[in-house]
N, CA, C and O atoms as a CHARMM CRD file, in Angstrom:
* protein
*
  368
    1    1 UNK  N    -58.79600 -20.73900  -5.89600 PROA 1      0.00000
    2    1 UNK  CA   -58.56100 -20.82100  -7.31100 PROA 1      0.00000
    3    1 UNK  C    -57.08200 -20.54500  -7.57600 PROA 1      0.00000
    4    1 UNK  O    -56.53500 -19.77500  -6.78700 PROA 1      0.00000
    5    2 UNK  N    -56.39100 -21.03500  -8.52000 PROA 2      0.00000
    6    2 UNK  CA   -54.99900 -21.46500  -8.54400 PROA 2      0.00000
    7    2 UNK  C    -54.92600 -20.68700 -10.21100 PROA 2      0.00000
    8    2 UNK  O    -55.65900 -20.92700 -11.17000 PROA 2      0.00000
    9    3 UNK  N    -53.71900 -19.65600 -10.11300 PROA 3      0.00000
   10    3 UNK  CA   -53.64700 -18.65500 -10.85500 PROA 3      0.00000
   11    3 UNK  C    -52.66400 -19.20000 -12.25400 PROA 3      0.00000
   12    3 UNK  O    -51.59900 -19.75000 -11.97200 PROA 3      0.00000
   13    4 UNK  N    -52.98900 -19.06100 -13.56500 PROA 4      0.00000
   14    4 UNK  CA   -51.78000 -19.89700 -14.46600 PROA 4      0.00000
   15    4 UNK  C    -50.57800 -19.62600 -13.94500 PROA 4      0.00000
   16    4 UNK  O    -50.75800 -18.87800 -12.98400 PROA 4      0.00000
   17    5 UNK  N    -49.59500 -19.82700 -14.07700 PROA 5      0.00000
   18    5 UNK  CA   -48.10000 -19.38000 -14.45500 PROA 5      0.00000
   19    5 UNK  C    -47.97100 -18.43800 -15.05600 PROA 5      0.00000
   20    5 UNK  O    -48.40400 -18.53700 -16.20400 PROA 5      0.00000
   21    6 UNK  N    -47.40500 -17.19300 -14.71000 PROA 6      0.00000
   22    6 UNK  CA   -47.06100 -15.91100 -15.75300 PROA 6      0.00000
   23    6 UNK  C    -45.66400 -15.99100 -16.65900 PROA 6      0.00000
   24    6 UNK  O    -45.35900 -15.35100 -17.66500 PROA 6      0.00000
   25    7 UNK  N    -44.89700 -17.05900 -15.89800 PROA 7      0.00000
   26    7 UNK  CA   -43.67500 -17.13900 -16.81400 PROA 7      0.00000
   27    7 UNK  C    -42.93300 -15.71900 -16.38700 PROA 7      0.00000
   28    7 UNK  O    -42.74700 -14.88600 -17.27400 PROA 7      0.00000
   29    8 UNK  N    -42.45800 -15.40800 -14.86700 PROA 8      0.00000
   30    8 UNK  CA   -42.10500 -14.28800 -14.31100 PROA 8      0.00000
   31    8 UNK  C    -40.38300 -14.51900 -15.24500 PROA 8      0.00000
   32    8 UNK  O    -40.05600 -13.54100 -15.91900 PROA 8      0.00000
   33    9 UNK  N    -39.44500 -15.67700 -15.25200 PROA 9      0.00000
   34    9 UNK  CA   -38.19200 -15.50700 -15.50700 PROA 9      0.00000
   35    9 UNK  C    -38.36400 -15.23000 -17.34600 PROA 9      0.00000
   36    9 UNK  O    -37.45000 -14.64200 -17.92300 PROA 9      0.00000
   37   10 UNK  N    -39.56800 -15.69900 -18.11400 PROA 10     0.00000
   38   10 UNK  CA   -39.01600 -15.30300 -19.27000 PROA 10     0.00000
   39   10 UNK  C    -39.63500 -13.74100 -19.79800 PROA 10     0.00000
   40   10 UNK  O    -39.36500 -13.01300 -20.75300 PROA 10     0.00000
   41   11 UNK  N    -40.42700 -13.66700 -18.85200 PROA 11     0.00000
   42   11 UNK  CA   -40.77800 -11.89000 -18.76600 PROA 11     0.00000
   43   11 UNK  C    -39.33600 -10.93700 -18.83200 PROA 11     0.00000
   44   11 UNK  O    -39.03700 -10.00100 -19.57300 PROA 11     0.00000
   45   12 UNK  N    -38.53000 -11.65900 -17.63300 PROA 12     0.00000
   46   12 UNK  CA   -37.53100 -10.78400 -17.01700 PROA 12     0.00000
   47   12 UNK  C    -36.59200 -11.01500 -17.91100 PROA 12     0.00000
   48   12 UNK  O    -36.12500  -9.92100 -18.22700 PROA 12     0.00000
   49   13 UNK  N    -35.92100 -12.11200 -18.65000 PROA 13     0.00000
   50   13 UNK  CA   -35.12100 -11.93400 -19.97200 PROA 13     0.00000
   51   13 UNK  C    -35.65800 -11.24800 -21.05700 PROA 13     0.00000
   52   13 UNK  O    -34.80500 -10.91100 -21.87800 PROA 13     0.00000
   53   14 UNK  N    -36.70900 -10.96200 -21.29900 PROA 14     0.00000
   54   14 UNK  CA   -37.48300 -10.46200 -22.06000 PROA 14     0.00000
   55   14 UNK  C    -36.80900  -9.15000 -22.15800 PROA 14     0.00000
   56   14 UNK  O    -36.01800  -8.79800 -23.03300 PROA 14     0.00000
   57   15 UNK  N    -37.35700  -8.26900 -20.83300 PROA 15     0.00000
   58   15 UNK  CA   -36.82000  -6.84600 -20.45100 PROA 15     0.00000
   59   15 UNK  C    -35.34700  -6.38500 -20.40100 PROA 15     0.00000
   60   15 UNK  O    -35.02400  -5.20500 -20.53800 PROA 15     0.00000
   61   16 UNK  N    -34.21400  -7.70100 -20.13200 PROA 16     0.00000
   62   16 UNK  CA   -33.15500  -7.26400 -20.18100 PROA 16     0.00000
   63   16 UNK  C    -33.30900  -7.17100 -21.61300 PROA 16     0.00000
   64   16 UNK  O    -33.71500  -6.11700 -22.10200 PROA 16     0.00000
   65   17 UNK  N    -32.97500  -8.34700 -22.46600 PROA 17     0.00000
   66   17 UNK  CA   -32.75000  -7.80300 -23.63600 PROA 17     0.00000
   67   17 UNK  C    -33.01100  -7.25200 -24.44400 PROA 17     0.00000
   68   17 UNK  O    -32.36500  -7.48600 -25.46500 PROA 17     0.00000
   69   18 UNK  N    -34.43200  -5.85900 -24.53600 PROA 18     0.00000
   70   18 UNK  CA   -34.97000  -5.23200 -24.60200 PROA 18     0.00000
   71   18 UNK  C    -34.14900  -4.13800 -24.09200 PROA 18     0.00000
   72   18 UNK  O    -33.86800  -3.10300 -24.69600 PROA 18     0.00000
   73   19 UNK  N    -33.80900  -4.46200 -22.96500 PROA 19     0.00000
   74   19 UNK  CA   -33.17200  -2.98000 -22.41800 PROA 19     0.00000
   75   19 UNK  C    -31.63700  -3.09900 -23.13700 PROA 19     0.00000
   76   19 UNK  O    -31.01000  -2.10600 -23.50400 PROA 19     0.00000
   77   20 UNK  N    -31.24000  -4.22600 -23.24600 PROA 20     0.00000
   78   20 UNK  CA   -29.35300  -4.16800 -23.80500 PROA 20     0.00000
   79   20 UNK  C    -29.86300  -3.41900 -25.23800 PROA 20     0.00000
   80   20 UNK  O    -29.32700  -2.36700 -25.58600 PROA 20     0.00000
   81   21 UNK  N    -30.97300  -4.06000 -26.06800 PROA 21     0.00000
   82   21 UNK  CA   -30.56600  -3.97900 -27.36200 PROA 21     0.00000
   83   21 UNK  C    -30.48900  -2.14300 -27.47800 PROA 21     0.00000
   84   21 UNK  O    -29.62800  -1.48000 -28.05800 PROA 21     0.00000
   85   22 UNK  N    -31.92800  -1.55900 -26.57100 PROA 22     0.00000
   86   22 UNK  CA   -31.93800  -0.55000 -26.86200 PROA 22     0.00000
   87   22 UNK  C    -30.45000   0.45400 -25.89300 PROA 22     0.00000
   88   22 UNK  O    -30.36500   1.66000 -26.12700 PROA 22     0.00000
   89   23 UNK  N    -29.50200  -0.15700 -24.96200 PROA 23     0.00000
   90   23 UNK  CA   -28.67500   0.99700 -24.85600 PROA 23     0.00000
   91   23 UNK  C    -27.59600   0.31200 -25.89700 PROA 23     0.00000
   92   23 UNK  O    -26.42300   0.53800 -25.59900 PROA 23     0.00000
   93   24 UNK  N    -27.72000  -0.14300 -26.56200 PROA 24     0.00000
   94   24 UNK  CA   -26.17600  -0.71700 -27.36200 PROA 24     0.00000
   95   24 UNK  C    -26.87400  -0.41600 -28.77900 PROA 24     0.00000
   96   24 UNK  O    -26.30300  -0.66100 -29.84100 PROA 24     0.00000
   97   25 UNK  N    -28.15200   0.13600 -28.69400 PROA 25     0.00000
   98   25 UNK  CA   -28.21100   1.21500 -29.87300 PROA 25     0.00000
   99   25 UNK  C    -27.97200   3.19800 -29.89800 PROA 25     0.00000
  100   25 UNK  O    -27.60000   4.09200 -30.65900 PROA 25     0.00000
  101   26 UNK  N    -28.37400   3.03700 -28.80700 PROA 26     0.00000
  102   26 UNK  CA   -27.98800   4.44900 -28.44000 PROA 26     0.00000
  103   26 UNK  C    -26.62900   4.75300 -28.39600 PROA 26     0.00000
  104   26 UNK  O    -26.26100   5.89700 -28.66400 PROA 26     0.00000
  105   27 UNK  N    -25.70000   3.73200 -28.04300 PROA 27     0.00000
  106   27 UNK  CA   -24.09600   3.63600 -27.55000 PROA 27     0.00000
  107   27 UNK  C    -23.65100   3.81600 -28.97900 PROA 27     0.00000
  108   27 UNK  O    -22.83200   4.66500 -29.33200 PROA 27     0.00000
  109   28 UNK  N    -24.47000   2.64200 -30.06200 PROA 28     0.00000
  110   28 UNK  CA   -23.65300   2.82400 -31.43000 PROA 28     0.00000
  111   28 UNK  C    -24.14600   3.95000 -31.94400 PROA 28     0.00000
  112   28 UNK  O    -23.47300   4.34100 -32.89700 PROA 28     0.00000
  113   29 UNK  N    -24.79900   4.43000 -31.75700 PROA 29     0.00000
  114   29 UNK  CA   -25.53000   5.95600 -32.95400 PROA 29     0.00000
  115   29 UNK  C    -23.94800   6.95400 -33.18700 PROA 29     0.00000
  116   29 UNK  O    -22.79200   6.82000 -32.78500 PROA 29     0.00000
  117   30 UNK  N    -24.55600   7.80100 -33.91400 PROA 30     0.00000
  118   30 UNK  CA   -23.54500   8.80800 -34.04900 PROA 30     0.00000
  119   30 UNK  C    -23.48000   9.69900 -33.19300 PROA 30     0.00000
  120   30 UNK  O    -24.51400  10.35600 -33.07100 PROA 30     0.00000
  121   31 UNK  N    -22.54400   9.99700 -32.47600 PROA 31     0.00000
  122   31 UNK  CA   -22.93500  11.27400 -31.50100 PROA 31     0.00000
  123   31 UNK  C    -22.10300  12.37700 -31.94300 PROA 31     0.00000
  124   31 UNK  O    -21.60400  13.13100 -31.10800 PROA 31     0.00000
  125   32 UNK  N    -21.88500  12.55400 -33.36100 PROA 32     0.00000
  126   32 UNK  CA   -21.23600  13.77600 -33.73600 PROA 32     0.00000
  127   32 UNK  C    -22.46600  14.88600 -33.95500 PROA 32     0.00000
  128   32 UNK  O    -23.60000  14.90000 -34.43500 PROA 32     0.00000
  129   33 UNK  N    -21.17100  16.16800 -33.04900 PROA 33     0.00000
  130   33 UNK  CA   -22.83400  17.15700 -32.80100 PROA 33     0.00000
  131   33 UNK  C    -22.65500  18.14100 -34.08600 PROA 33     0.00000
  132   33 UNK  O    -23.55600  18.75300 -34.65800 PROA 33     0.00000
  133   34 UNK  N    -20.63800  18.13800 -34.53500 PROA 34     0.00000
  134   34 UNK  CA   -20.63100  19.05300 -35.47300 PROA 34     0.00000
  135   34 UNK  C    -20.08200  18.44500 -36.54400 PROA 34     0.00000
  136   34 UNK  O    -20.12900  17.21500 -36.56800 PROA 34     0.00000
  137   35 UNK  N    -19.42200  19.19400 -37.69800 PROA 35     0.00000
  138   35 UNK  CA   -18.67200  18.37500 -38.88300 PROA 35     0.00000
  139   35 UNK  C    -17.19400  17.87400 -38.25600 PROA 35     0.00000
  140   35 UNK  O    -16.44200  17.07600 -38.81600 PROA 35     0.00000
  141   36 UNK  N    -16.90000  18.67700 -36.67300 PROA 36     0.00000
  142   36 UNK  CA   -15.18700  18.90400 -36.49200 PROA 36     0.00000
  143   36 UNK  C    -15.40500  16.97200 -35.81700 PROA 36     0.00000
  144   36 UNK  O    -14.40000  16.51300 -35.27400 PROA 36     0.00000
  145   37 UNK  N    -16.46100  16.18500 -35.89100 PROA 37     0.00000
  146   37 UNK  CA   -15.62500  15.01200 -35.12100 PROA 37     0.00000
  147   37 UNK  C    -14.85000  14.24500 -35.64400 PROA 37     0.00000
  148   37 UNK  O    -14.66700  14.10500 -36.85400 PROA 37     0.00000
  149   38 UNK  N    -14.22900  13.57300 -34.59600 PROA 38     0.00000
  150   38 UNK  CA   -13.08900  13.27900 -34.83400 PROA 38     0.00000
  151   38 UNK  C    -12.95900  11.51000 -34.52100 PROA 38     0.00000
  152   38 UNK  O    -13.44200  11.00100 -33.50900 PROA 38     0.00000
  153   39 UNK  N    -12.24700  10.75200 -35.54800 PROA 39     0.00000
  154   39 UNK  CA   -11.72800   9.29400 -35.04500 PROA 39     0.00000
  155   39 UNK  C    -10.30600   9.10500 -34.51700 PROA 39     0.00000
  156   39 UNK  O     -9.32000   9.63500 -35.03000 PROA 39     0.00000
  157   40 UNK  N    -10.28900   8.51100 -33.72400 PROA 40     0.00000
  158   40 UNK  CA    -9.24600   8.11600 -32.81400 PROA 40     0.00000
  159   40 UNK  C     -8.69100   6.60800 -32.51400 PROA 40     0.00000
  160   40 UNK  O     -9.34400   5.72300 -31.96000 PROA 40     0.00000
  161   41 UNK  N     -7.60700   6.51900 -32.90100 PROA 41     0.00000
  162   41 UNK  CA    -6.92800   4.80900 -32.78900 PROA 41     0.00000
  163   41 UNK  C     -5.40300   5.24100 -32.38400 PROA 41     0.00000
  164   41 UNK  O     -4.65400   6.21500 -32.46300 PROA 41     0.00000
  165   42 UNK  N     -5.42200   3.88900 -31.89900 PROA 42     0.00000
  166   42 UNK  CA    -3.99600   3.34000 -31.37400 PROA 42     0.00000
  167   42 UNK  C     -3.41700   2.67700 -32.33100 PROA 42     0.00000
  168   42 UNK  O     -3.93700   1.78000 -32.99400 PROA 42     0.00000
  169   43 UNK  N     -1.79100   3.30300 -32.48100 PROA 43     0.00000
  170   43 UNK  CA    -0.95700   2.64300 -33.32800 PROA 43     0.00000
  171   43 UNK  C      0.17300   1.63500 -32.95800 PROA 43     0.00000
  172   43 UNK  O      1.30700   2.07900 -32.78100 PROA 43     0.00000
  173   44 UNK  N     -0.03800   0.50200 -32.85000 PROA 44     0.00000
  174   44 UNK  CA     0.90100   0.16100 -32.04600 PROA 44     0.00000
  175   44 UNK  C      2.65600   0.54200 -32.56600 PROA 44     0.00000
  176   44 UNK  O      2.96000   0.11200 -33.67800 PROA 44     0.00000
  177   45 UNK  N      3.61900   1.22700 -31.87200 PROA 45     0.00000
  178   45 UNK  CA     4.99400   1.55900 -32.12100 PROA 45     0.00000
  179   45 UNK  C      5.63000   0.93900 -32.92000 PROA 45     0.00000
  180   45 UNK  O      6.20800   1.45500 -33.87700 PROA 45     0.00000
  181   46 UNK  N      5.62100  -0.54300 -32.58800 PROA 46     0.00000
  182   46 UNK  CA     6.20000  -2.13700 -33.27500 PROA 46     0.00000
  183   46 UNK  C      5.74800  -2.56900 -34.43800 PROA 46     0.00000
  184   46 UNK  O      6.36600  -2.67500 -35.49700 PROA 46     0.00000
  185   47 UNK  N      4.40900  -2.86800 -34.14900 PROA 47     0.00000
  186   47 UNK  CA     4.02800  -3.57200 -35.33600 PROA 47     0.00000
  187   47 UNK  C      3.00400  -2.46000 -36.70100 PROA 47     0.00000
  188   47 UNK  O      2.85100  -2.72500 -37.89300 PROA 47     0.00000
  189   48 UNK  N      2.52100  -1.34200 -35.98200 PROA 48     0.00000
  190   48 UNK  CA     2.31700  -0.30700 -36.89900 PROA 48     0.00000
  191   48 UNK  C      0.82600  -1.18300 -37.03100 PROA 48     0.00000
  192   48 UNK  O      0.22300  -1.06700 -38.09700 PROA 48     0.00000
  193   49 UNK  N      0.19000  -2.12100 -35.86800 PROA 49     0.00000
  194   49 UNK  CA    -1.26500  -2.10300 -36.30600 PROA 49     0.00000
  195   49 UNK  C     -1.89100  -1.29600 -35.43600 PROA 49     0.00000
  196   49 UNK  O     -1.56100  -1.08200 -34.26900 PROA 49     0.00000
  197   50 UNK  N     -3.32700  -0.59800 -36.36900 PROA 50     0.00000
  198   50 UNK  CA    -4.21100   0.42100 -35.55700 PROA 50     0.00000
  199   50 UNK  C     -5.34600  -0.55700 -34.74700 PROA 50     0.00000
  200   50 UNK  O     -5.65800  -1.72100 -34.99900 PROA 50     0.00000
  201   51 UNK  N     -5.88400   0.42200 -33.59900 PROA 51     0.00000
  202   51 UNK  CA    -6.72400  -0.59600 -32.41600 PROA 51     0.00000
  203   51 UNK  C     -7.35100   1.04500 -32.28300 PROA 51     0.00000
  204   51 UNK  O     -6.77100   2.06800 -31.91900 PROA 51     0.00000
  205   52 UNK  N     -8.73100   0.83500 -32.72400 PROA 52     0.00000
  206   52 UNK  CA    -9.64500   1.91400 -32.13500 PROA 52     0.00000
  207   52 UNK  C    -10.03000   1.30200 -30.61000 PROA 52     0.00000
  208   52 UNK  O    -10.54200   0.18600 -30.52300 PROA 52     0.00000
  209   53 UNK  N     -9.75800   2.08000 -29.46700 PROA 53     0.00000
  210   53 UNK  CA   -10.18900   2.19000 -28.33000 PROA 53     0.00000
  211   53 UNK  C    -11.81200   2.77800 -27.79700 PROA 53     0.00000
  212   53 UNK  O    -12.11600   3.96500 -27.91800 PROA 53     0.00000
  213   54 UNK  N    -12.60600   1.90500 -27.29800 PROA 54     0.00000
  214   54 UNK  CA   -12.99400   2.61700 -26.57200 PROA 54     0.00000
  215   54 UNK  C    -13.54200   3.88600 -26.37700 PROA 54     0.00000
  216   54 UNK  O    -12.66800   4.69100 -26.69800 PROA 54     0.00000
  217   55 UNK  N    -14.63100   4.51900 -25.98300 PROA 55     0.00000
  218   55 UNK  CA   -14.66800   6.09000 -25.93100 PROA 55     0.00000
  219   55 UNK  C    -14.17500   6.25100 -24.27100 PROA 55     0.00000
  220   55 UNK  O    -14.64700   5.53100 -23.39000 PROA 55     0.00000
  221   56 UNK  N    -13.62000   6.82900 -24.13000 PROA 56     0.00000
  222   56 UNK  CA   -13.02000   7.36600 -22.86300 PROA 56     0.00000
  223   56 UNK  C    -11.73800   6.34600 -22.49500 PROA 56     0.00000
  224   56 UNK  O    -11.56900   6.28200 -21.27800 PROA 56     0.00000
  225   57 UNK  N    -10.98600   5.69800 -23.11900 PROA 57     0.00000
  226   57 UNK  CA   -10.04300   4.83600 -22.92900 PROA 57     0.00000
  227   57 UNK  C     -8.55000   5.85700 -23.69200 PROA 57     0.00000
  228   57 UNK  O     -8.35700   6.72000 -24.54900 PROA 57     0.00000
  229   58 UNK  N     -7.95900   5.21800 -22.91300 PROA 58     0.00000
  230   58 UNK  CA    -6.53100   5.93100 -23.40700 PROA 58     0.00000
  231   58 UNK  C     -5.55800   4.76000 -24.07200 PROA 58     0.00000
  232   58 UNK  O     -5.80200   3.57200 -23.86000 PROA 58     0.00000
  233   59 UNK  N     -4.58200   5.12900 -24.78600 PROA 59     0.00000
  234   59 UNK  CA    -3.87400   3.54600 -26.02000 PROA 59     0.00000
  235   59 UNK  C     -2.62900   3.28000 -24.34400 PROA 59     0.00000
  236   59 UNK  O     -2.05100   3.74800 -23.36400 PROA 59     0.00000
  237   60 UNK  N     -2.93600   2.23700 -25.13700 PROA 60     0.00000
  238   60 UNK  CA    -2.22800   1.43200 -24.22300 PROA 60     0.00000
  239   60 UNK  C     -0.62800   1.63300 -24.07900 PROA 60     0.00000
  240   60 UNK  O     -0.32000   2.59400 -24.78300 PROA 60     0.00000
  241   61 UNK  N      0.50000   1.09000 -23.43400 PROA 61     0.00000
  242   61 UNK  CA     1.93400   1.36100 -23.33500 PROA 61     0.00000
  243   61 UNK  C      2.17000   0.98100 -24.78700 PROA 61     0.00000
  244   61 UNK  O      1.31700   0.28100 -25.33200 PROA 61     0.00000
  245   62 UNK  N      3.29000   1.38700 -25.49900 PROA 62     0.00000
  246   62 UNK  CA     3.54600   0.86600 -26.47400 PROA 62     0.00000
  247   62 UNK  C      2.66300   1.19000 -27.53700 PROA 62     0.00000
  248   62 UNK  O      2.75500   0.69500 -28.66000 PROA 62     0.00000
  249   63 UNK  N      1.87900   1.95100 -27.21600 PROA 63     0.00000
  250   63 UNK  CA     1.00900   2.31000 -28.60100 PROA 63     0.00000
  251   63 UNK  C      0.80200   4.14900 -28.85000 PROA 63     0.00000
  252   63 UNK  O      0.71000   4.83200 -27.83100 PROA 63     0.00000
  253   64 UNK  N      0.75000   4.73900 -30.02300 PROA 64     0.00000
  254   64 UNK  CA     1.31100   6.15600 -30.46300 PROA 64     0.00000
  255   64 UNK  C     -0.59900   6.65800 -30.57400 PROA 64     0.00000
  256   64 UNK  O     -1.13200   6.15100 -31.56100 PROA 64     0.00000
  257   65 UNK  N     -1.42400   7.41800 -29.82000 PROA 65     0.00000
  258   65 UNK  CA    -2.40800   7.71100 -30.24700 PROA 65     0.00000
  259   65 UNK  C     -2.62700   8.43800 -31.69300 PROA 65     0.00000
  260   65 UNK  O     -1.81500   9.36000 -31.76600 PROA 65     0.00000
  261   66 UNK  N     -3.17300   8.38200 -32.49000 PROA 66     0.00000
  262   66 UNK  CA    -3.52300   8.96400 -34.11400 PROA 66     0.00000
  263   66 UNK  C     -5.47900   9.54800 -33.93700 PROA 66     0.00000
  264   66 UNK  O     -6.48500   8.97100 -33.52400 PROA 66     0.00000
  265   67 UNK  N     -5.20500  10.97000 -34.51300 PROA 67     0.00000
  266   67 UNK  CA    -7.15000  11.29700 -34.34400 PROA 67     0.00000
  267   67 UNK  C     -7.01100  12.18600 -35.68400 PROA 67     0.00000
  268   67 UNK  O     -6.26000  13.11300 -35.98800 PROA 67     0.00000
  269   68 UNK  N     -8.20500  11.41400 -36.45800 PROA 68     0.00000
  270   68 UNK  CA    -8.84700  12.58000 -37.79900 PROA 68     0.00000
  271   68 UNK  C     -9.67800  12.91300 -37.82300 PROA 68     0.00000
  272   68 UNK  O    -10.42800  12.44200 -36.96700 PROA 68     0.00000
  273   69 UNK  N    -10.18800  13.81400 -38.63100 PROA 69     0.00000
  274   69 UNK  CA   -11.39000  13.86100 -38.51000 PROA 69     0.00000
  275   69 UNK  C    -12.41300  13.53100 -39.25100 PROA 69     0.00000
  276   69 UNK  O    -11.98300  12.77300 -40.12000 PROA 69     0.00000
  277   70 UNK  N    -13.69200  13.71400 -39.39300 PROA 70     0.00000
  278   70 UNK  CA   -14.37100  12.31100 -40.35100 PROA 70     0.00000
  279   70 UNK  C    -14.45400  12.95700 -41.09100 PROA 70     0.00000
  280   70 UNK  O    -13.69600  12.62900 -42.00400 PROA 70     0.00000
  281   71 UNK  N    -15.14100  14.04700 -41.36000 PROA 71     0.00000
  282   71 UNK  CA   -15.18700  14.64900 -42.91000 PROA 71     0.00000
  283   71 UNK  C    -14.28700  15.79900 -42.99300 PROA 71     0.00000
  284   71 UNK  O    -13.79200  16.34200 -42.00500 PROA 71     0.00000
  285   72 UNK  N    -14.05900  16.21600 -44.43200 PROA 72     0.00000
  286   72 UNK  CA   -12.58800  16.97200 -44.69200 PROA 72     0.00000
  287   72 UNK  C    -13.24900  18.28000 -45.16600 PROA 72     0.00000
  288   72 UNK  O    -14.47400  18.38300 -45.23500 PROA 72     0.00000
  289   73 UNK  N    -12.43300  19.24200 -45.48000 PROA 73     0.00000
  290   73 UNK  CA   -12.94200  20.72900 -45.48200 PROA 73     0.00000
  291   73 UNK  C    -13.81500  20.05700 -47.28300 PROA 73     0.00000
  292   73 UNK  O    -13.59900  19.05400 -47.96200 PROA 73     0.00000
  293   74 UNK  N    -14.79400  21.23600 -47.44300 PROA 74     0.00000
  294   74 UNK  CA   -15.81800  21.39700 -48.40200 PROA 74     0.00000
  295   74 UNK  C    -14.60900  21.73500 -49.46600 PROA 74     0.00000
  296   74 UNK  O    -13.58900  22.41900 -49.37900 PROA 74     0.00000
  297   75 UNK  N    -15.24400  20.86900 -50.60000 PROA 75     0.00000
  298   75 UNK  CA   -14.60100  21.35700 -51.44300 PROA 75     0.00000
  299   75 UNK  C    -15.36600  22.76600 -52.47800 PROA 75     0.00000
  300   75 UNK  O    -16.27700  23.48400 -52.06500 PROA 75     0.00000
  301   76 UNK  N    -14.72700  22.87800 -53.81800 PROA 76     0.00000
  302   76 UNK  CA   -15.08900  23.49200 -54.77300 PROA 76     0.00000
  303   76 UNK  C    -16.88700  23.59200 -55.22300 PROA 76     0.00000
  304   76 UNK  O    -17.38900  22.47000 -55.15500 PROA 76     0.00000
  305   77 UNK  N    -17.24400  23.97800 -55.37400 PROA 77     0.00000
  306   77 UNK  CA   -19.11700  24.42700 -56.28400 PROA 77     0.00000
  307   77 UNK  C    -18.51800  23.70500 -57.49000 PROA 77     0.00000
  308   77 UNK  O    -17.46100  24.11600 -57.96900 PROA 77     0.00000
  309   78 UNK  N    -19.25600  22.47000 -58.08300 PROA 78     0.00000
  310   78 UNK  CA   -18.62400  22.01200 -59.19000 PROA 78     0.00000
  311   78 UNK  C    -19.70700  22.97300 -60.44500 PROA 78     0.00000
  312   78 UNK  O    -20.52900  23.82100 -60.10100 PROA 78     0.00000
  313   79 UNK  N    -19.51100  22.68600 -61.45600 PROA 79     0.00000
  314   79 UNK  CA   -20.13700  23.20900 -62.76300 PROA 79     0.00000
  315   79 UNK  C    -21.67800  22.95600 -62.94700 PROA 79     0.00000
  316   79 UNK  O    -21.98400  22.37600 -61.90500 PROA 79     0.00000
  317   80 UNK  N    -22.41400  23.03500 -63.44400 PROA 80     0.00000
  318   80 UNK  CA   -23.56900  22.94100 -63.28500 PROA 80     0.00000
  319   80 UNK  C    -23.85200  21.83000 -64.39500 PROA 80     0.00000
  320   80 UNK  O    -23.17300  22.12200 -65.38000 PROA 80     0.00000
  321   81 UNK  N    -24.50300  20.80800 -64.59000 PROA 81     0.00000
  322   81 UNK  CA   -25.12200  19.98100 -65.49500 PROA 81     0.00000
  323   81 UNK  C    -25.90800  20.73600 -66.43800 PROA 81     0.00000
  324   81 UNK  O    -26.00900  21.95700 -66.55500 PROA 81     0.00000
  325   82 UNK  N    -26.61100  19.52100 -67.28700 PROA 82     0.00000
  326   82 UNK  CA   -26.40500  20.16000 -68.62000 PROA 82     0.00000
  327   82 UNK  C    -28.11000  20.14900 -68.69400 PROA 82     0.00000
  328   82 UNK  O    -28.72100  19.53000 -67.82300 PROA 82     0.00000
  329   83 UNK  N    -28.72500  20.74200 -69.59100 PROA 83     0.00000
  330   83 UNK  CA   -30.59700  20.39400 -68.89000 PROA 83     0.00000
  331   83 UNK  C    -31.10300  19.14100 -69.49600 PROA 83     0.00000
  332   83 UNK  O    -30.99200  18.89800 -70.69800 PROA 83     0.00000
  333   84 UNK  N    -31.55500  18.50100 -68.80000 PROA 84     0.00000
  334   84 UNK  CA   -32.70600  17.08300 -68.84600 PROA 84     0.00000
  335   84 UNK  C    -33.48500  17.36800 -70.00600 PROA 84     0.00000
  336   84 UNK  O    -34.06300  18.37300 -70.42000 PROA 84     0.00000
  337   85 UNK  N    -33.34400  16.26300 -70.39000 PROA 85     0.00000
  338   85 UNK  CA   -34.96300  16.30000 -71.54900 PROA 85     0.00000
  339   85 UNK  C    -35.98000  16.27100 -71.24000 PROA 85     0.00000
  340   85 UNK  O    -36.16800  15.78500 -70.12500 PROA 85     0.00000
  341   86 UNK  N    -37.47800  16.87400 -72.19700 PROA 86     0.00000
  342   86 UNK  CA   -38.55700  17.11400 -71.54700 PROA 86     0.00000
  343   86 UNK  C    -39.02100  15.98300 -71.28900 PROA 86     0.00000
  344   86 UNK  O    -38.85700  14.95600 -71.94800 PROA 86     0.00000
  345   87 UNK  N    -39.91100  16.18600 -69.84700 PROA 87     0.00000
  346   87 UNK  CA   -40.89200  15.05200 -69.74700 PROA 87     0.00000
  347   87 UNK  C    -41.88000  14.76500 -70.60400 PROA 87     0.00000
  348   87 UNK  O    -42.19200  15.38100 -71.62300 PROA 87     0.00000
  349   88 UNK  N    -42.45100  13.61300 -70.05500 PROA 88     0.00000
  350   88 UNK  CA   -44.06300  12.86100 -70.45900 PROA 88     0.00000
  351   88 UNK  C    -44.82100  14.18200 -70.46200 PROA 88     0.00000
  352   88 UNK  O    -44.53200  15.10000 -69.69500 PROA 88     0.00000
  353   89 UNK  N    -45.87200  14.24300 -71.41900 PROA 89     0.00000
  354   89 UNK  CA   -47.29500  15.23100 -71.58800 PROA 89     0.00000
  355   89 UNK  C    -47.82000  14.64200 -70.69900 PROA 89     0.00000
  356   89 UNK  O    -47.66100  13.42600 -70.58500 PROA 89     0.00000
  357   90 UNK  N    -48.69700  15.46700 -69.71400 PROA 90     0.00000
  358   90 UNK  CA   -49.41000  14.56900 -68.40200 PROA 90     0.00000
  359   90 UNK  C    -50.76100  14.74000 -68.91300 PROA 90     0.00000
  360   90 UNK  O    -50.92800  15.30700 -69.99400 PROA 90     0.00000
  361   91 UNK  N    -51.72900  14.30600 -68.23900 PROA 91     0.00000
  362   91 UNK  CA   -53.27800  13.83100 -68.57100 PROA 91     0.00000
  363   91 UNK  C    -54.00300  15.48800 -68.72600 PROA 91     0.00000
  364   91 UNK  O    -53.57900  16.52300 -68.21000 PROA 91     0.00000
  365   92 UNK  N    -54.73500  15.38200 -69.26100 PROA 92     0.00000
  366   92 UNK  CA   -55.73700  16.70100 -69.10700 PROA 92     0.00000
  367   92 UNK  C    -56.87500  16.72700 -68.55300 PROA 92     0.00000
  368   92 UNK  O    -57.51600  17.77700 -68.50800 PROA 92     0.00000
């Protein structure tokens, strides 16, 4: 007895791209653990355009590294709002 075709090569594209999508979601997530992270780009000297690199890459010759950080100190407790009007009477 003669077994269908399983379609072994579109199984196996199947799984790669299954497997890319899910590490090139993990790769993009946020991996800031505290408020201190930080962004990092290359400035080029000359022309003064920025080129975010890479994580673990260093700027290239000719380019001035620049790092901020993403969020800025807390500001002020602002004032408090003013009170809402009453709601709807609800059912009894």
């Amino acid at each position: 007895m003669k077994r269908p075709s399983s379609r072994p090569l579109v199984r196996v594209a199947f799984v790669a791209a299954l497997s890319l999508a899910l590490v090139t979601a993990v790769a993009a997530a946020p991996s800031r653990s505290s408020a201190e992270a930080e962004i990092v780009a290359c400035r080029n000297e000359v022309s003064g355009v920025l080129r975010v690199p890479d994580p673990h890459t260093s700027c290239r010759h000719g380019e001035q590294p620049l790092t901020w950080n993403v969020g800025g100190a807390r500001g002020p407790q602002g004032e408090p709002g003013s009170q809402g009007s009453p709601g709807a009477q609800g059912k009894t």
